[in-house]
C-alpha positions in Angstrom: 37.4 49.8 -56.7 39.3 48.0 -59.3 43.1 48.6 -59.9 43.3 51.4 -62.5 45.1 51.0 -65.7 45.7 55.2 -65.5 48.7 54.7 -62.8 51.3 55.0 -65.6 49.2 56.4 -68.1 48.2 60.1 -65.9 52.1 60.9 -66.1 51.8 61.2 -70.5 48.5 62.5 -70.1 49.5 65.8 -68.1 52.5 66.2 -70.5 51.0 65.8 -73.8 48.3 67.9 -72.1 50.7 70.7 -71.3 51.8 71.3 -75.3 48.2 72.2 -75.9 46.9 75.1 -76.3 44.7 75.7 -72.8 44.1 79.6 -72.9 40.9 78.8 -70.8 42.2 76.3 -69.0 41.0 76.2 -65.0 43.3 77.6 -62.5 43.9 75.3 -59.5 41.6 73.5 -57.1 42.5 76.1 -54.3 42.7 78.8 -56.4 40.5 82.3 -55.5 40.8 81.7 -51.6 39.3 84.6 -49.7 38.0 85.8 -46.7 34.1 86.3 -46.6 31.9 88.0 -44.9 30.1 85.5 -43.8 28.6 84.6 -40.4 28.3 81.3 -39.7 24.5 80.1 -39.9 23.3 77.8 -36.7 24.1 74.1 -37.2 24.1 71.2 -35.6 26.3 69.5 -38.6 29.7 71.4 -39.1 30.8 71.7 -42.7 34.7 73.0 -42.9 35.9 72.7 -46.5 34.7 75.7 -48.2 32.6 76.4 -51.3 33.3 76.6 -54.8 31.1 77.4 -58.2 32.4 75.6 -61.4 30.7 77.2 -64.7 31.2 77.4 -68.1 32.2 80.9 -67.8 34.5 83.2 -65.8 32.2 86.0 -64.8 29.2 83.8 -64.3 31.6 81.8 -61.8 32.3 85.5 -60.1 28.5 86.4 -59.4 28.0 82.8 -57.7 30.7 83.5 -55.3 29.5 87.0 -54.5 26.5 85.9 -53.9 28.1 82.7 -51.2 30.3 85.7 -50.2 27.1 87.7 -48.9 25.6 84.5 -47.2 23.4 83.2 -49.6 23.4 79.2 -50.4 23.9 77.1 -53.7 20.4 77.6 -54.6 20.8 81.5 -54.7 24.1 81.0 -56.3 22.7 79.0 -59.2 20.4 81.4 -60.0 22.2 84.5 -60.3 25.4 82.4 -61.9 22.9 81.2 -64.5 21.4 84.6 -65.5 24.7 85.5 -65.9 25.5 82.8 -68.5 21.9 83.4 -70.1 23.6 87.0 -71.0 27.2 85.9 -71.9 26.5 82.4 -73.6 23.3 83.0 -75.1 24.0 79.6 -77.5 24.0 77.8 -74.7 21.2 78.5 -72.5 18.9 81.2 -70.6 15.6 82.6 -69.7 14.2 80.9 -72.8 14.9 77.3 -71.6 14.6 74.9 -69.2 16.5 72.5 -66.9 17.2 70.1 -64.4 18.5 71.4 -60.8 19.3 68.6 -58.2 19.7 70.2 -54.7 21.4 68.7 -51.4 20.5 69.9 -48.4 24.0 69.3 -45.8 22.0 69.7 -42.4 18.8 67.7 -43.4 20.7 65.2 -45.5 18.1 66.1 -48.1 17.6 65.6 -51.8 15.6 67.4 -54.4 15.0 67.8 -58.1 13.7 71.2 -59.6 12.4 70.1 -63.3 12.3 72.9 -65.2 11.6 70.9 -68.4 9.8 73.1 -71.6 6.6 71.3 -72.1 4.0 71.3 -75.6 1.6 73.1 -75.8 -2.2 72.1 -75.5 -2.6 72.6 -79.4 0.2 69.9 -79.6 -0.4 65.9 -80.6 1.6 63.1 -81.6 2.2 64.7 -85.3 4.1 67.9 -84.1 6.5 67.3 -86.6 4.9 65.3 -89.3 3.9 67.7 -92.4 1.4 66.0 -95.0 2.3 62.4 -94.0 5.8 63.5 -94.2 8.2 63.7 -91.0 10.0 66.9 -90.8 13.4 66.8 -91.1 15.6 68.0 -87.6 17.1 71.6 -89.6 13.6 72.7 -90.6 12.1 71.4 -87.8 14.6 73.3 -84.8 14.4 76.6 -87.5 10.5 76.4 -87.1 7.9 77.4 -84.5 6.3 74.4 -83.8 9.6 74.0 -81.8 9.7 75.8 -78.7 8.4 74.2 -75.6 6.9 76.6 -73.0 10.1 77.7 -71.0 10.4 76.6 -67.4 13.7 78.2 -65.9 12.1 81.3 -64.7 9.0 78.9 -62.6 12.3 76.8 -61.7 14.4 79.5 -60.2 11.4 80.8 -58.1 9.9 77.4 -56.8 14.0 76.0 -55.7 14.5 79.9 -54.1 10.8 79.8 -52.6 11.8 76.0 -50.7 15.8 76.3 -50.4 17.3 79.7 -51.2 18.0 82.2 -48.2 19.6 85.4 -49.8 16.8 87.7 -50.9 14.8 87.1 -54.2 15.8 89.9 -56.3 19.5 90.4 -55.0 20.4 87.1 -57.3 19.6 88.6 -60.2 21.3 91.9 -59.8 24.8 90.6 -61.0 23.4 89.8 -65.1 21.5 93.2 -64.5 24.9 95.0 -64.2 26.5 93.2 -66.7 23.8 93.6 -69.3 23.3 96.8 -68.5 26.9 97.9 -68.6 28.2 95.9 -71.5 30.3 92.7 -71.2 33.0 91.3 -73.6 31.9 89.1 -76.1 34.0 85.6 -75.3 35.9 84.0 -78.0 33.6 81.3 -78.4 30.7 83.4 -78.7 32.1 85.0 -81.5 33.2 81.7 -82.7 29.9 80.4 -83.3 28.4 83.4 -84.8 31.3 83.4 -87.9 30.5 80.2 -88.3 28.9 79.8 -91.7 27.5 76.5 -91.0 25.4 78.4 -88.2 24.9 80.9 -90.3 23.5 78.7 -92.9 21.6 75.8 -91.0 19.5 79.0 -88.4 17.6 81.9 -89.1 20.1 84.0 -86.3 21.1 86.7 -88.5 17.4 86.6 -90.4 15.1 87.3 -87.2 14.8 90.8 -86.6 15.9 90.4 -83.0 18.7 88.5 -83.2 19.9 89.5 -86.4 20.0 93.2 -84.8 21.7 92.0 -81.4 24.3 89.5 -82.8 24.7 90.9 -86.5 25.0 94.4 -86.5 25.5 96.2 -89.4 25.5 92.5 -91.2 28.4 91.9 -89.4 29.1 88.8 -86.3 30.4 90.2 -83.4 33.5 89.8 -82.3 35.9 88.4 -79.8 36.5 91.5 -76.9 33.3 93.5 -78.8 31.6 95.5 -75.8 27.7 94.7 -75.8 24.8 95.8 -73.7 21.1 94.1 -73.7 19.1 96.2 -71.8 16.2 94.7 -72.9 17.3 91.5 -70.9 18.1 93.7 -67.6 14.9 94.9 -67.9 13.0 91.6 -67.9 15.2 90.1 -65.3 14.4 93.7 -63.4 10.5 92.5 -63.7 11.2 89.2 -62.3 13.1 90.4 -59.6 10.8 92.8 -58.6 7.2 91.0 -59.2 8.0 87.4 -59.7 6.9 84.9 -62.3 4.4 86.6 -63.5 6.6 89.0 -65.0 7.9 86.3 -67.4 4.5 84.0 -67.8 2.2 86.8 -67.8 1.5 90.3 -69.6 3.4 92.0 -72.1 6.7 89.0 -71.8 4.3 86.2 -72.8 2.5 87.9 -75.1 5.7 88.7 -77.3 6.7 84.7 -76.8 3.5 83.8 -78.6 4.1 86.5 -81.4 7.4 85.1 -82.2 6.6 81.2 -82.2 3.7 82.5 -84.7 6.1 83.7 -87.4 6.6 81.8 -90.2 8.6 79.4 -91.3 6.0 77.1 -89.9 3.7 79.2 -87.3 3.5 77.8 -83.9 0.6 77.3 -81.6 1.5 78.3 -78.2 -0.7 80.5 -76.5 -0.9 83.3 -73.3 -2.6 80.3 -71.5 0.0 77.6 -71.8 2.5 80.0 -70.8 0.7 81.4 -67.8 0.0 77.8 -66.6 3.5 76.7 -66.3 4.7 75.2 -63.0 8.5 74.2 -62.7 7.8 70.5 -60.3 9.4 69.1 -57.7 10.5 65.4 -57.9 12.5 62.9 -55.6 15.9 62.0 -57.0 16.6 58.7 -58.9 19.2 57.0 -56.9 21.1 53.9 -57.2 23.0 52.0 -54.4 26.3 50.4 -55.7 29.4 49.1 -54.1 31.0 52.1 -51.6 29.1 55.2 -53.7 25.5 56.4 -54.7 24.8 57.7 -57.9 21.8 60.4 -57.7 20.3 62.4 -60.8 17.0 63.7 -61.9 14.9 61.1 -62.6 12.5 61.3 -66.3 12.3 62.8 -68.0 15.6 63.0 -68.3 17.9 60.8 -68.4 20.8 61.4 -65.6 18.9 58.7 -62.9 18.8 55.5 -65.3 21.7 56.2 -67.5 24.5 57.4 -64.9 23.3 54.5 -62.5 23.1 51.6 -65.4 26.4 52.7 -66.9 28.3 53.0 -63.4 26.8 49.1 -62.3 27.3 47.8 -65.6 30.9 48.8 -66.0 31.7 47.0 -62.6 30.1 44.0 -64.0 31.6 43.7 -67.5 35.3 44.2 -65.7 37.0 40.6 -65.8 36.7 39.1 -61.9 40.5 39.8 -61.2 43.0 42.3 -60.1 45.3 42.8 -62.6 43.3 45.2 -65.7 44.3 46.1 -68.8 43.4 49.2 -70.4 41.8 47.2 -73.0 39.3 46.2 -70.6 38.4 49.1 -68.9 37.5 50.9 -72.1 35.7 47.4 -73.7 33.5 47.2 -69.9 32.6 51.3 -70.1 31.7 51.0 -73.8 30.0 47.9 -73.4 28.2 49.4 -70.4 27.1 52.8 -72.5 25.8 50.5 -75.3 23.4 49.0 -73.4 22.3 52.0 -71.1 21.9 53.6 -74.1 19.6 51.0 -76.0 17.4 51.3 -72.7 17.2 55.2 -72.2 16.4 55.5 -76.0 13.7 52.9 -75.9 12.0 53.2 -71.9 12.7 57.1 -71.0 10.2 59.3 -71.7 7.9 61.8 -69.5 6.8 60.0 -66.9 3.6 61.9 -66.2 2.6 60.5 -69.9 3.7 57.3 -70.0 4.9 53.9 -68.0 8.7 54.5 -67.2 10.3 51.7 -65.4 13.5 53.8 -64.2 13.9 51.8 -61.1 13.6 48.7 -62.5 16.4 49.7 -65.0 18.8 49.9 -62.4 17.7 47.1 -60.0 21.2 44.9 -59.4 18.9 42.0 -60.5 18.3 43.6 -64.2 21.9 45.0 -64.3 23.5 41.2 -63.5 21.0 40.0 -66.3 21.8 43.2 -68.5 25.6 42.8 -68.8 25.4 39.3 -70.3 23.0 40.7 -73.4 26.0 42.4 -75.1 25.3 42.6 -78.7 28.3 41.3 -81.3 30.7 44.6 -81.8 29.7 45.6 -85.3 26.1 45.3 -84.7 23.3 47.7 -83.2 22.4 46.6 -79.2 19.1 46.4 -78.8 17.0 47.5 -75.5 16.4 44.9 -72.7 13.3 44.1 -71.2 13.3 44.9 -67.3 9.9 43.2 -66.5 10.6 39.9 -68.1 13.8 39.9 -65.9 12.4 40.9 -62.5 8.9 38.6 -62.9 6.7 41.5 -63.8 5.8 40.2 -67.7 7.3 41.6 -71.1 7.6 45.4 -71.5 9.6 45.5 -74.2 6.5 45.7 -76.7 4.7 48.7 -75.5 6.5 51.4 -77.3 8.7 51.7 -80.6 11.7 51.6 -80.6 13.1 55.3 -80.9 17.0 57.1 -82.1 15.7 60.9 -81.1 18.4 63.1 -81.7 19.1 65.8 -79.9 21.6 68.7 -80.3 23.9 70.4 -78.0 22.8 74.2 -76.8 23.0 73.7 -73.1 25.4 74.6 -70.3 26.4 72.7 -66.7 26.8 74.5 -62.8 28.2 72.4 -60.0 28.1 74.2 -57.2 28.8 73.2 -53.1 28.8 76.3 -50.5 30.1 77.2 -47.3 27.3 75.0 -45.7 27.6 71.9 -47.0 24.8 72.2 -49.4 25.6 71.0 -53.3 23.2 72.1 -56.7 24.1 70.4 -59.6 22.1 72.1 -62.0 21.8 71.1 -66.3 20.0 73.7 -68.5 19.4 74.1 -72.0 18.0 75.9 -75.1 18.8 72.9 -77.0 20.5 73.6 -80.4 23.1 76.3 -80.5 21.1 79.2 -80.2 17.8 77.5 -79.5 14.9 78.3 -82.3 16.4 81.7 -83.6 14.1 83.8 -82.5 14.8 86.3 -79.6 12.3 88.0 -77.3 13.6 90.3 -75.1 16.8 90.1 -75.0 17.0 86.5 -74.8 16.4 83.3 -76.9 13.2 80.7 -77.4 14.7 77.3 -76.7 13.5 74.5 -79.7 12.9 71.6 -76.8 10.4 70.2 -78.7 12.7 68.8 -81.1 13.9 66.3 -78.5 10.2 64.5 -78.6 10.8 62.0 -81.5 9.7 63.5 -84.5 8.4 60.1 -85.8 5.8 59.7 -83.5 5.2 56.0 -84.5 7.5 53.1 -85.8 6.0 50.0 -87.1 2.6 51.2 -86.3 3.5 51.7 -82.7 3.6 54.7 -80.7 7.2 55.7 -78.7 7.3 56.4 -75.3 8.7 60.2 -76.0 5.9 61.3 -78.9 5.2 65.0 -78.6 1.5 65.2 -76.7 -0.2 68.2 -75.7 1.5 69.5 -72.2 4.0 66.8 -72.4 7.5 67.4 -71.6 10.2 65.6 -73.7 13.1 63.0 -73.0 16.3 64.9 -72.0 19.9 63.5 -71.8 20.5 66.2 -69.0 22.4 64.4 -65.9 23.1 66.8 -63.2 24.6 63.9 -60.6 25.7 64.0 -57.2 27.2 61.1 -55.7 27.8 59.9 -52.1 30.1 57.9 -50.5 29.7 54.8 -48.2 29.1 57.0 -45.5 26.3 58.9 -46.9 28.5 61.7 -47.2 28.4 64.5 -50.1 31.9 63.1 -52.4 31.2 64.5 -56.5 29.0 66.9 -57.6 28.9 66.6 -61.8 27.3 67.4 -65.4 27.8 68.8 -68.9 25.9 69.8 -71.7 26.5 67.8 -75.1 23.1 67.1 -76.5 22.7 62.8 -76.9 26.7 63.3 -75.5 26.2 64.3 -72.1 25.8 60.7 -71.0 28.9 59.4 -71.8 30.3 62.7 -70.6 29.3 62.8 -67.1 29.7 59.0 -67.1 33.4 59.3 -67.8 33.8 61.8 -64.6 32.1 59.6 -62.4 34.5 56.5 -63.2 37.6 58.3 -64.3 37.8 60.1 -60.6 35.8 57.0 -58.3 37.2 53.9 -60.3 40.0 54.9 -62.3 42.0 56.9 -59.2 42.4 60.3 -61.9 41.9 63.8 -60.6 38.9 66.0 -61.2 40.7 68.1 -64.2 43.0 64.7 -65.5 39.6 62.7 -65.8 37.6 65.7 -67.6 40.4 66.2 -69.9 40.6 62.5 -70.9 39.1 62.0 -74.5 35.3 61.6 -74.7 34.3 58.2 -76.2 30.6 58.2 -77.1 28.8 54.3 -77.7 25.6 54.7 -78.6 24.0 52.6 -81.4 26.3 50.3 -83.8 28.9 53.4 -84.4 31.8 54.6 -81.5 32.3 57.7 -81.8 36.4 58.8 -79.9 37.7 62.3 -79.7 40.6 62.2 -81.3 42.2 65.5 -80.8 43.0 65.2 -77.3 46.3 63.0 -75.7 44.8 59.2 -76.0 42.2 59.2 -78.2 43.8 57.8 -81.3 45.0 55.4 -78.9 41.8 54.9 -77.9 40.1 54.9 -81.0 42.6 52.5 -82.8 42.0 49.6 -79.9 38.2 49.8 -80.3 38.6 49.8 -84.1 41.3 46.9 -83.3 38.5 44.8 -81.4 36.2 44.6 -84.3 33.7 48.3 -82.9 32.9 50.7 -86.0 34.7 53.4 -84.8 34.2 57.4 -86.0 37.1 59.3 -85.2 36.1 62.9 -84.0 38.4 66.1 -83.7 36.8 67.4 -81.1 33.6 67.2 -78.8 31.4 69.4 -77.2 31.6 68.5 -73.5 31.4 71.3 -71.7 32.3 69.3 -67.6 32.4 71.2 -64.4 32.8 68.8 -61.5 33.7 69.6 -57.9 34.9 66.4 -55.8 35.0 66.8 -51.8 38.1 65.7 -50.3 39.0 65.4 -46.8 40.9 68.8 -46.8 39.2 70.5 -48.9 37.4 70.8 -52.2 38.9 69.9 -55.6 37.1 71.4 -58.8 37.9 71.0 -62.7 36.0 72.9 -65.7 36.0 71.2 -69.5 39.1 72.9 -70.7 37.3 72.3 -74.7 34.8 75.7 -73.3 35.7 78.6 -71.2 34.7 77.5 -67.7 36.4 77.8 -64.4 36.3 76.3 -60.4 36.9 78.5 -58.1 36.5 78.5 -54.5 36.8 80.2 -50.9 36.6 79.4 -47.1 35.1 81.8 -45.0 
């Protein structure tokens, strides 16, 4: 590791951090120790330093560790601790959506991925979004139901329990059925986002009948500490508890999904048969070997795999060969490094099941020592590389368009390790705030489809993530988990953040391996965001007008933001413990026990 410039730096950082206003801030890394009733499962590896759940919300954190508390494993964890944010952050994610799970398994030294990615359906081709030769814009485009994607967290959650969970199937669900069916406080930023007019304005929330009902009613948001009940949603997760799947891809559930995506504005054509066809797949984990650690995230269609792994070697590379670093040229090499990761993911990463990916080639050492010397000039737009001229294997570049898809921020991030060593790091989404709108059963459509690029073509030529029939689309999710030199289980990592989450889990991964910061200092530090010509630098937090006034300084086209919508939770195993952080700009916690 390179000398950090933070040394000096972490001493302002906590104090300016302490005059801010932190009402959700995380307690400490050994906070919530208790005994368990737990008996000690057989193994022939011994794992002694606990387990801890770090989610974007309190009570969701609470039904994880009851769950580890009873003897059930990460895998059962996740589960119920997402159906518990499905209910309590509905703008963020739930039953609706999809995801990315990445599983460690301590006694087989094991890695999975659950993708749990929406996909189109059959009735879908490249011109999802393109309207009488016109391309759709993104508002009436999310707002419309040619955007939902067939959801996959349900077929997720049962094919991860059905290989890796050991608590019983409908026990994990039982926490969200309490809380929906007794009533749960509505969280300050819950409430914040329905008041917001520009939400109000840009969705059709308080115009659906469902949602307009459950969030709005008598015309009115509801707000911050307002009791609510959605016994609609207990009774669907009741279903799935008791019969499975089927519940939620079958009969009277999926029936009332196609219903909804067929209401105007712009009807939808998913049928009872693409959602009863639906399988959640199992994939290996894209990992990359670098000096002393190993990055590993889901591989495509989303992005965690390439990006995490090209930004992590490219940094090291772009660092001037010597000792003594200036903070100027940290924050030049990790910029630099998230430009050109960038300009790859948005050109190469698409479904692989579609189309030729070359994610290991991206982050071969030979392409990255190539990569780092193709920096474009500051104030211009970096352009993808071309991993097959590099490596001998002819030009690639040329096969697709080149491609800008946005995508929007509705997603939430679980980082979980339990009493057994095993780890989930698990991403999932309904896309936008709120997903599509529309509700159905207590719960909201996701509008996934919107992350295919809406312009299916550029120049003539077809991009790699073009909506097609069954195809699933690119996703910046990067649940990570990263090993030490040993092979050992050291950070477990991710946020939500739409095109954002890149640089966000990139900046835990260096701020606590390279830059010697701990978990909460390095999730705190301002988010600095370099993809395409513009930098975009949060501003509002204790360095980032420093920050952002050194880039400008160096010639980049800095935009100076307030705030961003990170939303962190990141557990790092230490040798005495575990230490856990949660993105004080949400409402998330780490806690943890021994047993």
């Amino acid at each position: 590791m390179k000398q950090p410039f933070f040394l000096s730096a972490v001493i302002s950082l906590a104090a300016a951090a302490a005059c801010q206003p932190a009402p959700e801030a995380p307690p400490p890394a050994e906070n919530t120790v208790a005994d368990a009733p737990v008996e000690p499962a057989e193994e022939t590896r011994s794992w002694t330093r606990g387990a801890m759940v770090a989610a974007a919300d309190p009570r969701a954190v609470e039904a994880g560790l009851e769950i580890l508390q009873a003897g059930g494993n990460a895998i059962d964890a996740a589960i119920a601790v997402h159906t518990v944010l499905g209910l309590v952050e509905p703008q963020s994610s739930g039953l609706g959506g999809g995801g990315f799970l990445v599983y460690y398994d301590f006694q087989d030294d094991r890695l999975s991925v659950y993708d749990g990615r929406e996909t189109a359906p059959a009735a879908a081709d490249e011109n999802l979004f393109v309207i009488d030769g016109e391309v759709l814009d993104f508002v009436p485009a999310w707002q419309s139901g040619r955007s939902p994607g067939v959801p996959g967290i349900v077929s997720l959650y049962k094919t991860a329990h059905d290989a890796e969970g050991q608590a019983d199937w409908a026990s994990v669900f039982q926490p969200a059925i309490d809380l929906a069916t007794q009533g749960f406080e509505v969280s300050p930023r819950l409430a914040g986002f329905l008041a917001n007019p520009q939400i109000r304005a840009a969705t059709r929330l308080d115009d659906h009948e469902a949602s307009a009902a459950y969030f709005y009613p008598d015309g009115e948001p509801l707000a911050t500490g307002a009791v609510r009940t959605n016994q609609p949603y207990a009774d669907i997760l009741t279903a799935v508890a008791k019969e499975g799947p089927d519940a939620f891809y079958k009969g009277a559930n999926a029936e009332a999904i196609v219903a909804t995506v067929a209401e105007e504005p712009l009807p939808g054509e998913m049928t009872v048969e693409d959602i009863a066809s639906y399988e959640a797949k199992v994939r290996p984990a894209l990992c990359g070997d670098h000096d002393r650690i190993r990055i590993c995230s889901a591989p495509p269609p989303a992005s965690g795999g390439v990006t995490q792994n090209m930004i992590y070697g490219l940094y090291n590379r772009a660092l001037p060969n010597n000792m003594d670093l200036a903070e100027e040229d940290v924050l030049l090499a990790w910029v630099e490094a998230q430009r050109l990761a960038y300009a790859d993911r948005d050109h190469y990463v698409a479904d692989a099941d579609f189309v030729k990916v070359p994610a290991e080639d991206l982050i071969n050492p030979d392409y990255l020592d190539a990569r780092v010397g193709q920096m474009a000039p500051m104030d211009a737009t970096q352009q993808p590389g071309d991993p097959g001229e590099v490596l001998g294997r002819g030009p690639m570049i040329g096969m697709w368009g080149r491609d800008m898809t946005e995508e929007k921020g509705g997603t939430t991030h679980i980082s979980i390790v339990d009493q057994y060593g095993n780890a989930v790091s698990f991403t999932a989404t309904v896309e936008a705030p709120f997903g599509n709108s529309r509700m159905v059963n207590g719960y909201l459509l996701n509008n996934e489809l919107t992350d295919f690029s809406r312009q299916p073509r550029i120049n003539g030529k077809l991009v790699a993530n073009a909506p097609d029939a069954g195809k699933r689309p690119r996703s910046s999710l990067s649940p990570s988990i990263v090993f030490d030199e040993n092979g050992d289980l050291l950070l477990v990592t991710g946020s939500p953040g739409g095109n954002s989450i890149v640089a966000y889990v990139s900046k835990t991964i260096i701020g606590i391996l390279e830059w010697n910061l701990s978990v909460q200092e390095a999730i705190d530090l301002p988010n600095v965001i370099a993809r395409g010509k513009e930098v975009r630098v949060e501003t509002g937090v204790p360095k980032g007008q420093e920050w952002a006034d050194t880039l400008s300084a160096m010639g980049y086209e800095v935009q100076e933001r307030e705030g961003e919508n990170s939303g962190l939770n990141t557990i790092l195993v230490r040798d005495d413990g575990l230490e856990g952080g949660s993105d004080r700009r949400r409402e998330g916690v780490a806690r943890g026990f021994r047993p």
